[in-house]
N, C-alpha and C positions, 0 to 999 in steps of 0.2 A: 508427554502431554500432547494430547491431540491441536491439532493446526485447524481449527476450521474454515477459516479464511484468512488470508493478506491481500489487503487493499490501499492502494496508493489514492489517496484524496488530500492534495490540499489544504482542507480546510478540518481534518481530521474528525472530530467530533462536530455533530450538526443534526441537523431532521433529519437527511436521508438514512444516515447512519442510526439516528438512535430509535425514530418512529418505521424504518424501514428494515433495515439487515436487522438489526436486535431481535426485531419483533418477530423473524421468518428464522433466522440460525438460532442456535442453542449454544449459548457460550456462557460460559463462567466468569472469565476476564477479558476485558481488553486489552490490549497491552500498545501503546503509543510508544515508538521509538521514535523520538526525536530530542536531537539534541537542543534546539531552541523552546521545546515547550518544557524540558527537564529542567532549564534553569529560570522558567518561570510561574511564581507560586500563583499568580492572581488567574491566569491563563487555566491551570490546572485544576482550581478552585471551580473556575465557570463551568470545564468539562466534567469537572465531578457531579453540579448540580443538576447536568441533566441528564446524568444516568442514572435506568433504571437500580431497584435498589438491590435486587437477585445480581446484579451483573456488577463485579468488582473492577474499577478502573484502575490501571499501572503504567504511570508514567514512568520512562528512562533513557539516558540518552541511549544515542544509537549501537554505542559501543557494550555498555551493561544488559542495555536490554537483549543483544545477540548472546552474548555471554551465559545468560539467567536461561533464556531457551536452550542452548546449548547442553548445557552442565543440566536442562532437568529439575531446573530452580521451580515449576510452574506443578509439579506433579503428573497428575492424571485430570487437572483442571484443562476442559475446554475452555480454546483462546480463540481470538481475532485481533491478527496486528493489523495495525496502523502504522503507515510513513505516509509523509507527504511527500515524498519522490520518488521516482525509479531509481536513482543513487543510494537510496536508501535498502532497499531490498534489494540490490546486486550486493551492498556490504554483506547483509546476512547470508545472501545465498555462499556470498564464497570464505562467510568464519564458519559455516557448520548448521546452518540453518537449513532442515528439510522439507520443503514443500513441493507442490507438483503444479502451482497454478495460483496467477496471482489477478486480482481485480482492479482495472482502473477504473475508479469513479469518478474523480474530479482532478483533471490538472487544468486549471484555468485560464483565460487569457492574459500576456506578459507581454510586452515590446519584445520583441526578436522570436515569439514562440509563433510557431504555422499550425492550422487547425488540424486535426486528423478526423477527427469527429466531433459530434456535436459537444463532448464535455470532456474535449482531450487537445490539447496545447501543447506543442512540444519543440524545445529546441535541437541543436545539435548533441549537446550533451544528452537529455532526458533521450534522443533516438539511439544512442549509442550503447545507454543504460538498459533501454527497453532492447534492443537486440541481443546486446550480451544475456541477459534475461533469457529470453528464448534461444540461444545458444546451447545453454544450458538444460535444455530440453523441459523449461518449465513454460505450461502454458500462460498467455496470455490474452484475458478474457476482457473487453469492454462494456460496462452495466452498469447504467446507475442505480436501480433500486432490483430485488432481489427476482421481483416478477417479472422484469424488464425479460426478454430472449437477449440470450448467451449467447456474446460473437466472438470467436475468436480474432483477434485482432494481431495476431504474429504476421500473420502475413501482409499486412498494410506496414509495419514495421520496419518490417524485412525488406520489400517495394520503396520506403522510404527514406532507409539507412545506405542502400544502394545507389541511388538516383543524389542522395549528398553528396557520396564517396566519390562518385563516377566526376561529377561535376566540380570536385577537388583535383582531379587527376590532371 
C-alpha cells in the first residue's frame, strides 16, 4: 500500500487536514494511529462526520495500526497516517513501517514545550523522537497546509537536540 503522507498533528483530524491535505493528496484512507482515540467511540464518531465520503477513515491503536501496515492489511489502497506525536511514528518506523518523510503540522503549545516554529512545541522527549526520526534517514518536513513551501526542518532538530544534550553534560 502506498504511504502518501505521515503527519504528526495533535489535533489529528480538523480543517487543515480535511478542507486542506484531503483536498490536494489523493488517498483512499486515513489511517489514525492512536491509542487514545482507539478507545474512544464518540471521539471517532466526530472524525468520521467530517470526512469526506470517497476517503475511508481507520481508527487503531498504535500497535495494530503498525501491524495492518506492516503485514499489507491496507492493499494497494492509498493512505495518510495520522499520530499526534513524534513518539508515535518512531514506534512505526522501528516495527517495520516504510516511509521516507514525515510532516509536522500541529504540535501545540503545553507547559514545558519550547517553540520551534510557529505550529511546532516540543519537549525533550518530542526532540529526542524527532532526532531519532531523522537518524533514521527520514526526512522531516514542517507545513501546515499543503500549499504552504516545504522546510525541512531536521536540521533545526538536530541544532536543538544538541544544545539540550550539551547543557545536560
Amino acid at each position: 500500500m502506498p504511504i502518501i503522507l505521515v503527519r504528526i498533528d495533535d489535533r489529528l483530524i480538523h480543517g487543515q487536514v480535511v478542507q486542506g491535505w484531503l483536498k490536494a493528496i489523493d488517498v483512499d484512507i486515513v489511517l489514525i494511529a492512536s491509542d487514545i482515540v482507539a478507545q474512544d467511540e464518540i471521539q471517532q464518531l466526530l472524525m468520521a462526520m467530517t470526512m469526506p465520503s470517497d476517503v475511508e477513515l481507520v481508527v487503531e491503536n498504535l500497535k495494530d495500526a503498525t501491524s495492518k501496515v506492516v503485514n499489507g492489511q491496507y492493499g494497494e489502497k492509498k493512505m495518510m497516517i495520522l499520530t499526534a506525536s513524534p513518539s508515535d511514528v518512531l514506534y512505526m518506523l522501528d516495527n517495520g513501517v516504510d516511509f521516507k518523510s514525515v510532516n509536522v503540522g500541529g504540535m501545540h503549545f503545553k507547559n514545558g514545550k519550547k517553540q520551534l516554529l510557529y505550529n511546532l512545541y516540543v519537549d525533550v522527549v518530542d526532540l529526542e523522537d524527532l532526532y531519532m526520526i531523522c537518524r533514521k534517514g527520514v526526512e522531516i518536513e514542517g507545513r501546515i497546509f499543503p500549499k504552504d513551501e516545504k522546510s525541512n526542518i531536521m536540521h533545526l532538530v538536530e541544532k536543538e537536540y544538541l544544545a539540550i544534550h550539551k547543557k545536560m553534560e
